[in-house]
CHARMM-style PDB file with segment names, atoms N, HN, CA, C and O in Angstrom:
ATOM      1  N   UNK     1      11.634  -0.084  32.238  1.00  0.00      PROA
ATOM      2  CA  UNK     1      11.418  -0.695  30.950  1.00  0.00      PROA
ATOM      3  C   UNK     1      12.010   0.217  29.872  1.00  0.00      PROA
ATOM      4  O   UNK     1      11.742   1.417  29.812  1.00  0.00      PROA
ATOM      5  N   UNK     2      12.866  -0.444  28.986  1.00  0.00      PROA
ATOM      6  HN  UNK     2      13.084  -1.418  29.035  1.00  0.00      PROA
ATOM      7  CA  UNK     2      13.317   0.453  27.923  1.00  0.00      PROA
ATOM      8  C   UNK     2      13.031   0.501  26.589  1.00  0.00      PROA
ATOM      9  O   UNK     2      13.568  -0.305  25.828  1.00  0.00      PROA
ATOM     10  N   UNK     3      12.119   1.483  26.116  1.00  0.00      PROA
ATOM     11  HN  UNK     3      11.682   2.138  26.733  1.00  0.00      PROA
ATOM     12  CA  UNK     3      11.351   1.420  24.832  1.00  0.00      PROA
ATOM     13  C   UNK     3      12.149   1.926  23.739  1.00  0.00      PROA
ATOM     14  O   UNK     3      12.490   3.100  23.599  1.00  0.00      PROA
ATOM     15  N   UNK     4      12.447   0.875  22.909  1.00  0.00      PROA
ATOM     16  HN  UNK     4      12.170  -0.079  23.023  1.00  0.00      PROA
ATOM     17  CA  UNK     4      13.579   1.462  21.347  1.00  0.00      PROA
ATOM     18  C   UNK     4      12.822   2.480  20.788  1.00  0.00      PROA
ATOM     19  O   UNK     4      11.596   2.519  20.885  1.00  0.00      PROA
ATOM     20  N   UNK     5      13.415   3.208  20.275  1.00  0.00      PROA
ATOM     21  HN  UNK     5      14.411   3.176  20.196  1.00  0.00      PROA
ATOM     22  CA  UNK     5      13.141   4.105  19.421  1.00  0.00      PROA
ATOM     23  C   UNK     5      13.955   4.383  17.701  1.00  0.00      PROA
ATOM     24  O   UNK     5      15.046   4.940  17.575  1.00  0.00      PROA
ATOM     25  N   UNK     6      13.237   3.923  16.699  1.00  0.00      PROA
ATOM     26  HN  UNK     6      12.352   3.470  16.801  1.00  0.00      PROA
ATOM     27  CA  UNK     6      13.704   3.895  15.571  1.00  0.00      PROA
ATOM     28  C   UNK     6      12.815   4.349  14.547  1.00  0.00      PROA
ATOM     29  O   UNK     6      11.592   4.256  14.443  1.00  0.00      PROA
ATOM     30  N   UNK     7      13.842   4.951  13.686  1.00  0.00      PROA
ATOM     31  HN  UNK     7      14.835   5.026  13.770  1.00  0.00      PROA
ATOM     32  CA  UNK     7      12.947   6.073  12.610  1.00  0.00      PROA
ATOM     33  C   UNK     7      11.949   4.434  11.938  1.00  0.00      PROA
ATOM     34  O   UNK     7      12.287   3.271  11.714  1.00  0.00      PROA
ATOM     35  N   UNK     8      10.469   5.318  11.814  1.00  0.00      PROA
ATOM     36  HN  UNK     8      10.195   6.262  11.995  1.00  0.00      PROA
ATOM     37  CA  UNK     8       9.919   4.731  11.525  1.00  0.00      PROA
ATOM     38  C   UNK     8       9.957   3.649   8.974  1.00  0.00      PROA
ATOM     39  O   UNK     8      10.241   4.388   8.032  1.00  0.00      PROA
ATOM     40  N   UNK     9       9.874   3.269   8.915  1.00  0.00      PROA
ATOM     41  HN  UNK     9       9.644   2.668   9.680  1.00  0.00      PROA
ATOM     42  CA  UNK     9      10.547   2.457   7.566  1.00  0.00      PROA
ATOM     43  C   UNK     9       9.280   3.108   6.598  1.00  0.00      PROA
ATOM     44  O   UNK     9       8.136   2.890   6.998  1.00  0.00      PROA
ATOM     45  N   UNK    10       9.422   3.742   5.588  1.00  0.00      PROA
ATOM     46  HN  UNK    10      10.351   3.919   5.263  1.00  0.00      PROA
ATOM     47  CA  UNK    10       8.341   4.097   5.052  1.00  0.00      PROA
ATOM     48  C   UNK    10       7.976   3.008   4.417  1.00  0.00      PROA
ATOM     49  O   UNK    10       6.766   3.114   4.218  1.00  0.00      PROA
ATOM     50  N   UNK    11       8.384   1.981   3.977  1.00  0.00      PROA
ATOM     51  HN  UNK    11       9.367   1.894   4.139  1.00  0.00      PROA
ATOM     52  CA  UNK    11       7.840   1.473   3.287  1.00  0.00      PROA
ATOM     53  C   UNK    11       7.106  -0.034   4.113  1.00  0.00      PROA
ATOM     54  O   UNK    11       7.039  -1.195   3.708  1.00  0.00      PROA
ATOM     55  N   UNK    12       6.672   0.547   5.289  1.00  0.00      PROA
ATOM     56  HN  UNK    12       6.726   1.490   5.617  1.00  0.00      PROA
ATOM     57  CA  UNK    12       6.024  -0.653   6.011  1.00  0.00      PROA
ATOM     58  C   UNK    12       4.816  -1.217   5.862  1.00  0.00      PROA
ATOM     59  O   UNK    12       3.828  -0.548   5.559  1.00  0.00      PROA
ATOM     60  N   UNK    13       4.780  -2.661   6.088  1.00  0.00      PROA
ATOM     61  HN  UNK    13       5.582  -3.204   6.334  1.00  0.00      PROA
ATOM     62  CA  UNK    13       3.207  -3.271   5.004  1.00  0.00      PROA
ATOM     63  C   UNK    13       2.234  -3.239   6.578  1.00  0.00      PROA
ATOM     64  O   UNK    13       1.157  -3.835   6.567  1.00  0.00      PROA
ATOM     65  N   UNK    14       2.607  -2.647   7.650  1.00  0.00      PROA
ATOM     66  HN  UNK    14       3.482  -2.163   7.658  1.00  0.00      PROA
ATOM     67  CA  UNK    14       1.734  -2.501   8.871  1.00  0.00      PROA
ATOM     68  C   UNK    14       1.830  -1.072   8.640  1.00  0.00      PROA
ATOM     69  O   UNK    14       0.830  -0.609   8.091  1.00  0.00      PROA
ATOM     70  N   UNK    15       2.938  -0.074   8.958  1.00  0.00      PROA
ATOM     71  HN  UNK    15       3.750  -0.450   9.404  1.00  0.00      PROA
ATOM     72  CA  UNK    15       1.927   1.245   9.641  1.00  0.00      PROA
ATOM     73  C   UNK    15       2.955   2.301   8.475  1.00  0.00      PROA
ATOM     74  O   UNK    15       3.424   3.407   8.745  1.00  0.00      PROA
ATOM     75  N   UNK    16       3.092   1.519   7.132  1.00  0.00      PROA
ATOM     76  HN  UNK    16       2.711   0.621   6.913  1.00  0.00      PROA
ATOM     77  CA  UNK    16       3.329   2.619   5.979  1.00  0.00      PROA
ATOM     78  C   UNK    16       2.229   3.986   5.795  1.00  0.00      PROA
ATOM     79  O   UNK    16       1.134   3.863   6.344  1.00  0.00      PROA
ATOM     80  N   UNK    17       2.420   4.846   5.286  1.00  0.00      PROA
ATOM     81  HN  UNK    17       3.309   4.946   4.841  1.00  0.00      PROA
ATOM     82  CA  UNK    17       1.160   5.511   4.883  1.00  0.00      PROA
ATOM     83  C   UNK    17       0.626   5.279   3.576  1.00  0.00      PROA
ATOM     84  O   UNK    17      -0.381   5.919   3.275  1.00  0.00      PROA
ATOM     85  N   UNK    18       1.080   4.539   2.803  1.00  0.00      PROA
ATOM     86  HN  UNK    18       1.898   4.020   3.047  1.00  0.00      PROA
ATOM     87  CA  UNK    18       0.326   4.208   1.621  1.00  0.00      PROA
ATOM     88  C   UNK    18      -0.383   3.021   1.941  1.00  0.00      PROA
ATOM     89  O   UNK    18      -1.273   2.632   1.186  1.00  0.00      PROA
ATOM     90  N   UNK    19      -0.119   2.461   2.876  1.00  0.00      PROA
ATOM     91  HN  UNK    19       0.605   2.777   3.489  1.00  0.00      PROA
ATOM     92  CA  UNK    19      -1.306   1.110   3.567  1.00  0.00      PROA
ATOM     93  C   UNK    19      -2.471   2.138   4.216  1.00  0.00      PROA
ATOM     94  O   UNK    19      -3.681   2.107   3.990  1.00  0.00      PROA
ATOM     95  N   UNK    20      -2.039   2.676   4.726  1.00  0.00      PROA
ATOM     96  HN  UNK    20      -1.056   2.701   4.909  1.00  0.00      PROA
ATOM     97  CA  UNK    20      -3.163   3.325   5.823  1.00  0.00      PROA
ATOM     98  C   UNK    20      -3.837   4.018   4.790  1.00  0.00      PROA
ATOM     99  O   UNK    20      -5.054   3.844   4.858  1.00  0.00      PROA
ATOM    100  N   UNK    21      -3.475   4.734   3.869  1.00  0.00      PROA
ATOM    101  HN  UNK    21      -2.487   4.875   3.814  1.00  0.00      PROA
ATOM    102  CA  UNK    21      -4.088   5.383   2.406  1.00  0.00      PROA
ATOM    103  C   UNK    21      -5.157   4.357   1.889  1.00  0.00      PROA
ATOM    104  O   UNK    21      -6.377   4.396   2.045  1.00  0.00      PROA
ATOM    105  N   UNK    22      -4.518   3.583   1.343  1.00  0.00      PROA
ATOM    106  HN  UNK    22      -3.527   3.551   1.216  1.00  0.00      PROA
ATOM    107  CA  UNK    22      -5.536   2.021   0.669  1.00  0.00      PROA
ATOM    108  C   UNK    22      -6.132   1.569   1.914  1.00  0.00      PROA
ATOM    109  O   UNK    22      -6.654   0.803   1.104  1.00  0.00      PROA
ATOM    110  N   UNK    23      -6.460   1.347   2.745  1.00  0.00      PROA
ATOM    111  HN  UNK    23      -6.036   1.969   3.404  1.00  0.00      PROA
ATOM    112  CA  UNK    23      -7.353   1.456   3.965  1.00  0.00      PROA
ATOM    113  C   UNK    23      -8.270   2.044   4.403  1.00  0.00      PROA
ATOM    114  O   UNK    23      -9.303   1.574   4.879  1.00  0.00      PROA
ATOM    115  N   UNK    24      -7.864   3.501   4.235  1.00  0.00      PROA
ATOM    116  HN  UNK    24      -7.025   3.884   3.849  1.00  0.00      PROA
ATOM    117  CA  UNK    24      -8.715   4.519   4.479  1.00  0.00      PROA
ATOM    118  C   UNK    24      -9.915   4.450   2.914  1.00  0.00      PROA
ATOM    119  O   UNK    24     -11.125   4.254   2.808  1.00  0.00      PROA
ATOM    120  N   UNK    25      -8.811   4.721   1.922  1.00  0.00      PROA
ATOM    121  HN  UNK    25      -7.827   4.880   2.008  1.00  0.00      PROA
ATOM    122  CA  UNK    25      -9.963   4.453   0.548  1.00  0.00      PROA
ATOM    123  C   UNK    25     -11.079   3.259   0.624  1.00  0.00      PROA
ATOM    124  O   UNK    25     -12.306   3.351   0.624  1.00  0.00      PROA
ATOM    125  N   UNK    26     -10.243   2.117   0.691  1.00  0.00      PROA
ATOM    126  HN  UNK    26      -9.246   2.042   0.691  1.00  0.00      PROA
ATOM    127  CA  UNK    26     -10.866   0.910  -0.024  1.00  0.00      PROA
ATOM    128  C   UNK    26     -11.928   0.404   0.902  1.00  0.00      PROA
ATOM    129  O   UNK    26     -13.082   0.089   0.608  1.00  0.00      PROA
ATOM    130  N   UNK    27     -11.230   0.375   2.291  1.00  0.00      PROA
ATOM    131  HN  UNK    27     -10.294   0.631   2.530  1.00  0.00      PROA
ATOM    132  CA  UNK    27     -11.881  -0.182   3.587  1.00  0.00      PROA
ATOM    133  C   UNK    27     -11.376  -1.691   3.383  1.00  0.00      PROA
ATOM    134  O   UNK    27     -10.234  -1.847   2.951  1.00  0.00      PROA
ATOM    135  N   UNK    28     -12.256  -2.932   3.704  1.00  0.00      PROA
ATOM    136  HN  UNK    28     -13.184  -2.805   4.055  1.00  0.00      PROA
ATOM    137  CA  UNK    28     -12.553  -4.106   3.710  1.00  0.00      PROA
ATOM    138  C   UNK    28     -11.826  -4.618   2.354  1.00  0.00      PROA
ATOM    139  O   UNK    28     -10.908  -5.436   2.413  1.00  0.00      PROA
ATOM    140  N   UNK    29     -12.374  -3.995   0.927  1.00  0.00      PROA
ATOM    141  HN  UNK    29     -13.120  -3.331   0.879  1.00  0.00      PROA
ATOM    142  CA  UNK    29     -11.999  -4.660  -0.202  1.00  0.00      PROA
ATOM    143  C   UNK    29     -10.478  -4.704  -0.016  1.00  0.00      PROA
ATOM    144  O   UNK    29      -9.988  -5.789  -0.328  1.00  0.00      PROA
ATOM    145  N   UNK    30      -9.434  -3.574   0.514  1.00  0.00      PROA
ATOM    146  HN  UNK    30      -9.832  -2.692   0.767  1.00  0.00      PROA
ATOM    147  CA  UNK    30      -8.311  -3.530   0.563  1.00  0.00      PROA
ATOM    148  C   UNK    30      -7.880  -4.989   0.736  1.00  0.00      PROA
ATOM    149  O   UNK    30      -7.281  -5.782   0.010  1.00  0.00      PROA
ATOM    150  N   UNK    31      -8.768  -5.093   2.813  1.00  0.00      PROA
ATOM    151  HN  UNK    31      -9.254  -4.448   3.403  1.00  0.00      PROA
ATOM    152  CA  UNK    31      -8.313  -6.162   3.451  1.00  0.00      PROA
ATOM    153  C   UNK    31      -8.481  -7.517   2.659  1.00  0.00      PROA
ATOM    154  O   UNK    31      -7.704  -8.434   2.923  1.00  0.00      PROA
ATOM    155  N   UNK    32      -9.328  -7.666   1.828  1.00  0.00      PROA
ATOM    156  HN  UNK    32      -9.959  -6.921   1.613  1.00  0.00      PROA
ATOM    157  CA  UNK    32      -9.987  -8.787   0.965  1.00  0.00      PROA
ATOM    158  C   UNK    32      -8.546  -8.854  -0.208  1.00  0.00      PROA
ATOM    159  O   UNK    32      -8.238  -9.979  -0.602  1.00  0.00      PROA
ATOM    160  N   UNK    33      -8.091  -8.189  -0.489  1.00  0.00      PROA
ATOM    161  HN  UNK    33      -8.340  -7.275  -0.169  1.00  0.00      PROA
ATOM    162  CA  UNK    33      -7.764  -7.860  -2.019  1.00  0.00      PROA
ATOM    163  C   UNK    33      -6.252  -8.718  -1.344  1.00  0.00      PROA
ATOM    164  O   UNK    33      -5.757  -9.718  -1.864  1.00  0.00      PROA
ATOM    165  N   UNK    34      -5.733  -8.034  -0.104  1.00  0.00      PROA
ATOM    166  HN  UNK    34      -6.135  -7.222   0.319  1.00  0.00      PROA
ATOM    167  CA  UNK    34      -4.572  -8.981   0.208  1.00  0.00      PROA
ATOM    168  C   UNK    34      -4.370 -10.340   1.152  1.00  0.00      PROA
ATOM    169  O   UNK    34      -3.515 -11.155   1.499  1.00  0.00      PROA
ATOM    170  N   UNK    35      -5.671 -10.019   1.306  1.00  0.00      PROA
ATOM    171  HN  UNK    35      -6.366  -9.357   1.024  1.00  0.00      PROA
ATOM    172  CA  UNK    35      -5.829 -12.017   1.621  1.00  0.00      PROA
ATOM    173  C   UNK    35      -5.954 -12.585   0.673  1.00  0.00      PROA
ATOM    174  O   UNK    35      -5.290 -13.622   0.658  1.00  0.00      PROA
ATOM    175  N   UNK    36      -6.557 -12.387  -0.242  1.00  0.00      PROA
ATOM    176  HN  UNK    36      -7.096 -11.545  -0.231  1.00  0.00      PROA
ATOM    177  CA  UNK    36      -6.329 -13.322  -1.441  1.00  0.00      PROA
ATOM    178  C   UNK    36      -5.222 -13.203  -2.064  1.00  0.00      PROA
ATOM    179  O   UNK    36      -4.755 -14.248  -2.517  1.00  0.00      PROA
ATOM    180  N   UNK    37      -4.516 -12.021  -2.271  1.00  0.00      PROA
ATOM    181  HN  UNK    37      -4.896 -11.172  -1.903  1.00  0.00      PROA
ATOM    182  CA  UNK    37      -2.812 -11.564  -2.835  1.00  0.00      PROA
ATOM    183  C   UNK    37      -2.259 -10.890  -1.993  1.00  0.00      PROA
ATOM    184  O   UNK    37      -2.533  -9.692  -1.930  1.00  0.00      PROA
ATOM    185  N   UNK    38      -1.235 -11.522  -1.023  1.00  0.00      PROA
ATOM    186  HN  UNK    38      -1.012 -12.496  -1.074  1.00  0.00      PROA
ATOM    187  CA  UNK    38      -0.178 -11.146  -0.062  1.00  0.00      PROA
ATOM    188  C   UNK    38       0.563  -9.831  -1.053  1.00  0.00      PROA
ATOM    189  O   UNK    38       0.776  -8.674  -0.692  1.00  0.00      PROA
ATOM    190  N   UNK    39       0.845 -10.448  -2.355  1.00  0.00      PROA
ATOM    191  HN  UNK    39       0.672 -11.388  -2.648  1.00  0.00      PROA
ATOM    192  CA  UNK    39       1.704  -9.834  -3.351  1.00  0.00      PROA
ATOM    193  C   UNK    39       1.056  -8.041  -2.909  1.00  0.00      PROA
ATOM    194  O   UNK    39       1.543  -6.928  -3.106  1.00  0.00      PROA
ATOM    195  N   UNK    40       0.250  -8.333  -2.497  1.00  0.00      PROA
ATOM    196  HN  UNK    40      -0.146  -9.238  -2.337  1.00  0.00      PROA
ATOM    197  CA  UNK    40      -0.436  -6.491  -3.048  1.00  0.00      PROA
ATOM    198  C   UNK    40       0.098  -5.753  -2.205  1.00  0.00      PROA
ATOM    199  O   UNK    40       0.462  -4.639  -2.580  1.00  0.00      PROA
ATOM    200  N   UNK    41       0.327  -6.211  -0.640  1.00  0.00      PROA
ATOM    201  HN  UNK    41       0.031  -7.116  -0.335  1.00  0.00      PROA
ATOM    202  CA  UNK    41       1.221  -5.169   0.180  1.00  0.00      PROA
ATOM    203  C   UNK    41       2.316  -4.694  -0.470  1.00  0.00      PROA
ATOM    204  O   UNK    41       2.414  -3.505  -0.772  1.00  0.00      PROA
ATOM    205  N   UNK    42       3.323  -5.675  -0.767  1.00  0.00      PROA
ATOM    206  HN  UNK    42       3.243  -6.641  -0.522  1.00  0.00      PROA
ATOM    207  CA  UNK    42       4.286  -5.198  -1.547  1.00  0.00      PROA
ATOM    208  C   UNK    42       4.096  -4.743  -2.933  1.00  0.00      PROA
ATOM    209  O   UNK    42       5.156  -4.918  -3.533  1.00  0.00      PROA
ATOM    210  N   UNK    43       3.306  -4.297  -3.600  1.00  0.00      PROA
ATOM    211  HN  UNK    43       2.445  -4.155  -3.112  1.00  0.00      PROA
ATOM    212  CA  UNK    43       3.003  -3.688  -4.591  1.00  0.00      PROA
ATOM    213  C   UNK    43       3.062  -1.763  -4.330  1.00  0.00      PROA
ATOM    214  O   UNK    43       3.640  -0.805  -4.843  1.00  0.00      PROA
ATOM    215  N   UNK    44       1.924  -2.055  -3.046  1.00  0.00      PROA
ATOM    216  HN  UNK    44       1.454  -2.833  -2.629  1.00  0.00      PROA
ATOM    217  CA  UNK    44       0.957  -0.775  -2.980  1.00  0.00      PROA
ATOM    218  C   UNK    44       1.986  -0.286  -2.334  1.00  0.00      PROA
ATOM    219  O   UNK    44       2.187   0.824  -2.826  1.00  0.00      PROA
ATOM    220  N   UNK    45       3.397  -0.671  -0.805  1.00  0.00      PROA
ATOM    221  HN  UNK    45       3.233  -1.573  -0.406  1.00  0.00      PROA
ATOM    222  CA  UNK    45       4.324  -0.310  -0.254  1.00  0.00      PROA
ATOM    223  C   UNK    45       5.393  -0.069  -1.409  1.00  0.00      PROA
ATOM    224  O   UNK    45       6.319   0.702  -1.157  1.00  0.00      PROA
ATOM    225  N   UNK    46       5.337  -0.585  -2.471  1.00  0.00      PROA
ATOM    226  HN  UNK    46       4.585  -1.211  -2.676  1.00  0.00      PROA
ATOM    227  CA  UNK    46       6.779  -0.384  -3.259  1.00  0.00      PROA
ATOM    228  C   UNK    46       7.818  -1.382  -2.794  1.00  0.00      PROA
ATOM    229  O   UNK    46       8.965  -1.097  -3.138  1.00  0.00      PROA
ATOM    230  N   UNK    47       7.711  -2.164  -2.296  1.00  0.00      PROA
ATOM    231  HN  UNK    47       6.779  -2.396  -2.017  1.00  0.00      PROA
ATOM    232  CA  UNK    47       8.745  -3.271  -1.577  1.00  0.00      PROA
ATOM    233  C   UNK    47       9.211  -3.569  -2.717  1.00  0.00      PROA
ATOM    234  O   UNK    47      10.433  -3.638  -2.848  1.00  0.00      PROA
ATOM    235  N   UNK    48       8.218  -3.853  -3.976  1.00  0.00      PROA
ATOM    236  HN  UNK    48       7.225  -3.796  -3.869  1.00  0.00      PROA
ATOM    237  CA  UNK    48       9.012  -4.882  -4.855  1.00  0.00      PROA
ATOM    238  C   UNK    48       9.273  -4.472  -5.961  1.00  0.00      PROA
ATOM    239  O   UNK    48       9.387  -5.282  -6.882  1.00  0.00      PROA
ATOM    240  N   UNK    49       9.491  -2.683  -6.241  1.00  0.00      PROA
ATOM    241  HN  UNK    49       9.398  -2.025  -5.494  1.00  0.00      PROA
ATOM    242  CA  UNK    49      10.002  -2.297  -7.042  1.00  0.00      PROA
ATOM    243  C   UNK    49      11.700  -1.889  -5.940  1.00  0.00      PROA
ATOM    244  O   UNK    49      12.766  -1.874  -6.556  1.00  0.00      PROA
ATOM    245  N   UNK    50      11.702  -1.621  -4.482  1.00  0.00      PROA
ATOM    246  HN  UNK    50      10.836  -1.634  -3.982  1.00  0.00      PROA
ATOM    247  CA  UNK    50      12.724  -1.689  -4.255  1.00  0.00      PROA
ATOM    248  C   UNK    50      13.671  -3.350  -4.209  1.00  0.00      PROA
ATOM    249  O   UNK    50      14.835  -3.645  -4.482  1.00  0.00      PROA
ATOM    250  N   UNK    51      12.585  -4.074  -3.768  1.00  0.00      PROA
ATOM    251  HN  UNK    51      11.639  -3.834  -3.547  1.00  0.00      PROA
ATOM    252  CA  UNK    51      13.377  -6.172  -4.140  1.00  0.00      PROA
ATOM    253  C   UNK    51      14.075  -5.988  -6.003  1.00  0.00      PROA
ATOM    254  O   UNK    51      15.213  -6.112  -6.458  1.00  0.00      PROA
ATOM    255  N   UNK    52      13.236  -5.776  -6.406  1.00  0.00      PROA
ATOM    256  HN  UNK    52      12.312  -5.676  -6.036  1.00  0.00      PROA
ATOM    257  CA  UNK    52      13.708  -5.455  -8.018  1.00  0.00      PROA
ATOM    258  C   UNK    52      14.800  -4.335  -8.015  1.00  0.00      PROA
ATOM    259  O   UNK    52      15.507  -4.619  -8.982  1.00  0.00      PROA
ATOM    260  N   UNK    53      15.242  -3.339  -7.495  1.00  0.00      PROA
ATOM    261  HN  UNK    53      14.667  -3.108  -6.709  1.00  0.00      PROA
ATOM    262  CA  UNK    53      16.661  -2.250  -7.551  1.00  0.00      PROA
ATOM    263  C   UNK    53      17.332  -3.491  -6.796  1.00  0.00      PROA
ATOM    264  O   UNK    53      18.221  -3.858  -7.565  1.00  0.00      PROA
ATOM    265  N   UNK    54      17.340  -4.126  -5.930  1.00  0.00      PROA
ATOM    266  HN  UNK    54      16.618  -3.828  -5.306  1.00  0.00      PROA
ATOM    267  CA  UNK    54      18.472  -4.949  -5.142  1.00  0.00      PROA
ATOM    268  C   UNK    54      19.117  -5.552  -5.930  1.00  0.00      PROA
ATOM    269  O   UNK    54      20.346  -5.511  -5.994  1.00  0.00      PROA
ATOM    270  N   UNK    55      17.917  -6.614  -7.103  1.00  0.00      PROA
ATOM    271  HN  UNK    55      16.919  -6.647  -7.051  1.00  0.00      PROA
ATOM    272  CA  UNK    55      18.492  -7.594  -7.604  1.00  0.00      PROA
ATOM    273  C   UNK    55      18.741  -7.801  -8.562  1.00  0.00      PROA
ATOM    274  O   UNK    55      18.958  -8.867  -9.138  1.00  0.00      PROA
ATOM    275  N   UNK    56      18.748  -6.089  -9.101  1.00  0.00      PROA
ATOM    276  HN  UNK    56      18.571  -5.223  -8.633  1.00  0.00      PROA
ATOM    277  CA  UNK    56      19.416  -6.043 -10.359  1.00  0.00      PROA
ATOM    278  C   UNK    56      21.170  -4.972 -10.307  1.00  0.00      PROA
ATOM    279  O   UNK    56      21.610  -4.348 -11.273  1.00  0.00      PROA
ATOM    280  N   UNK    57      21.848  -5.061  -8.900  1.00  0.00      PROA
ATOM    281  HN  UNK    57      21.490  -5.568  -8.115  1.00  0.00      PROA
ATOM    282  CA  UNK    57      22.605  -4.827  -8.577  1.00  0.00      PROA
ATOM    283  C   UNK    57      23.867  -5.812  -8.971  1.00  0.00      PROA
ATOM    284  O   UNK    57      23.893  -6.945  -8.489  1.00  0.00      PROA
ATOM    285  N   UNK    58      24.858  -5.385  -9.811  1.00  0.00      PROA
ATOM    286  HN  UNK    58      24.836  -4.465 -10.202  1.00  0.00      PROA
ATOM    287  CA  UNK    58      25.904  -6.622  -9.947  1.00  0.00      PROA
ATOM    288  C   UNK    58      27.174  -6.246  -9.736  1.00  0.00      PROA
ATOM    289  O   UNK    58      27.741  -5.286 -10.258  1.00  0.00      PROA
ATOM    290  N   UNK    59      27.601  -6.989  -8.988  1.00  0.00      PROA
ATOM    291  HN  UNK    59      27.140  -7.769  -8.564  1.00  0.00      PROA
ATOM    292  CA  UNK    59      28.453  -6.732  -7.971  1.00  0.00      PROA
ATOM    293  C   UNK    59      29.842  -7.682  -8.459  1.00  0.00      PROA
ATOM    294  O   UNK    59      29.747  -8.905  -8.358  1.00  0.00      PROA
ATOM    295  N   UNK    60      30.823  -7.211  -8.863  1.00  0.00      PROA
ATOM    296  HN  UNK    60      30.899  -6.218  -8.945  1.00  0.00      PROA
ATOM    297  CA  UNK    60      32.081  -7.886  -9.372  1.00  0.00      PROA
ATOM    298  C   UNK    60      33.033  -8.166  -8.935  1.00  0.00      PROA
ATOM    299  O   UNK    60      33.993  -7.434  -9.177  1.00  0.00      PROA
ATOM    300  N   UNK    61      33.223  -9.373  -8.074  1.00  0.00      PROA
ATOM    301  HN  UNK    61      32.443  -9.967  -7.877  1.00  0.00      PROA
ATOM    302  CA  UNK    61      34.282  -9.509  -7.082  1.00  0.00      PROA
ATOM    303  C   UNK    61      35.779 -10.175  -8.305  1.00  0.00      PROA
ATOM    304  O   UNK    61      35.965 -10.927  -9.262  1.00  0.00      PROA
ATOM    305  N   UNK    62      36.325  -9.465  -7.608  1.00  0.00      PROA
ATOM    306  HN  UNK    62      36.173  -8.854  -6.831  1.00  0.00      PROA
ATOM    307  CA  UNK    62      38.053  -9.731  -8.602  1.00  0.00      PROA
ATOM    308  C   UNK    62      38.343 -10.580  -7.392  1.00  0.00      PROA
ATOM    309  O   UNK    62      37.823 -10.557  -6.276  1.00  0.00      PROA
ATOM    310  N   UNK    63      39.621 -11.585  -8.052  1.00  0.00      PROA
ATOM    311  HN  UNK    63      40.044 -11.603  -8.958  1.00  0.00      PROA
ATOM    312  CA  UNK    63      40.193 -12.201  -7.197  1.00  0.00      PROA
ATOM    313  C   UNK    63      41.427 -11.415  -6.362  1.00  0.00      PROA
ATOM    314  O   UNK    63      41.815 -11.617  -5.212  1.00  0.00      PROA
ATOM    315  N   UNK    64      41.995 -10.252  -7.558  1.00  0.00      PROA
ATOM    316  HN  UNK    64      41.680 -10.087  -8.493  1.00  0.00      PROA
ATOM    317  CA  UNK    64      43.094  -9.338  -6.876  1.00  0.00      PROA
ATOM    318  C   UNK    64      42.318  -8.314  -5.757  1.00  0.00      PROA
ATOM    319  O   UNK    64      42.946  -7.326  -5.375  1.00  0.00      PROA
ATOM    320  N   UNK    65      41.484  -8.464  -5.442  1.00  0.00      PROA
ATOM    321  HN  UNK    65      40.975  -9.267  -5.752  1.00  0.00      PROA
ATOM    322  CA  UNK    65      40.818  -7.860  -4.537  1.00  0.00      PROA
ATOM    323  C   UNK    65      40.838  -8.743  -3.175  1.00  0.00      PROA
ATOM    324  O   UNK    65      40.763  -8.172  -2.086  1.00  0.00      PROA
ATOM    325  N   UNK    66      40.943 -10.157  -3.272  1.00  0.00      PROA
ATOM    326  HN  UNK    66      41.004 -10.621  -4.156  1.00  0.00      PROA
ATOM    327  CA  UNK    66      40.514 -10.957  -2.211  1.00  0.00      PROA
ATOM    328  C   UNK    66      41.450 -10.523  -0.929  1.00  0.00      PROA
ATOM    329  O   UNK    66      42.450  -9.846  -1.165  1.00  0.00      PROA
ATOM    330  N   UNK    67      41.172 -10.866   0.297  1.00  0.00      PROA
ATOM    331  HN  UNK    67      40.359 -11.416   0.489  1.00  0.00      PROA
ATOM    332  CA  UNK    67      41.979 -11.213   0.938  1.00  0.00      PROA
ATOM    333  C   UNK    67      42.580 -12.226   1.310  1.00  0.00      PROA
ATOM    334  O   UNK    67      42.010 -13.145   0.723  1.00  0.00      PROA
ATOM    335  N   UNK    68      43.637 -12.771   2.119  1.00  0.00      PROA
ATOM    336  HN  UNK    68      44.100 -12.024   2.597  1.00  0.00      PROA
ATOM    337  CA  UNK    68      44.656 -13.897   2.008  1.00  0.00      PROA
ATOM    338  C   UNK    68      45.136 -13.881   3.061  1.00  0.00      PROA
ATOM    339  O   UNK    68      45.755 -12.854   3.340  1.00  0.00      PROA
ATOM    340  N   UNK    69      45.085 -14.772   3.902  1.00  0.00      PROA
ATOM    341  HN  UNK    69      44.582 -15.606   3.675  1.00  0.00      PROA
ATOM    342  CA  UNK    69      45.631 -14.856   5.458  1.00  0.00      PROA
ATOM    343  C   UNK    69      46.893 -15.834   5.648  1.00  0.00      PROA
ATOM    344  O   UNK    69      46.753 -17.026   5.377  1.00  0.00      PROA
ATOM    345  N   UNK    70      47.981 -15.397   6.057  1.00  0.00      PROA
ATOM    346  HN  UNK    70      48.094 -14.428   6.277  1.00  0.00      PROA
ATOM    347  CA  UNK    70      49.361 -16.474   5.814  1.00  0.00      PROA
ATOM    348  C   UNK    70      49.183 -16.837   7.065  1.00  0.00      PROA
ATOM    349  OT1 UNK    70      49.923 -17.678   7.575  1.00  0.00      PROA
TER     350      UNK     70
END
């Protein structure tokens, strides 16, 4: 059996350490706080201040840049 091995993602909404942090603090209310707001994983992980750097990325495609296949 061959088990992957990959650097673990810090910013994971399962085994981040700022989840396991708000877990360890909060207990239950944590678990409560994001069943009622999914939004909060990605808050407390930072997901959506990194979704927000993505999508304020602007990206300027020229046409003299394109490629062209004869």
């Amino acid at each position: 059996m061959i088990h992957p091995i990959v650097k673990r993602f810090e910013r994971c909404v399962a085994c981040g350490d700022s989840i396991a942090d708000q877990y360890q603090q909060n207990g239950w209310k944590f678990v409560r706080d994001v069943m009622n707001s999914p939004k909060r994983l990605e808050e407390v992980t930072g997901l959506d201040e990194l979704q927000d750097s993505v999508d304020a990325i602007d990206i300027d495609f020229d046409d003299d840049e394109s490629v062209v296949s004869n």
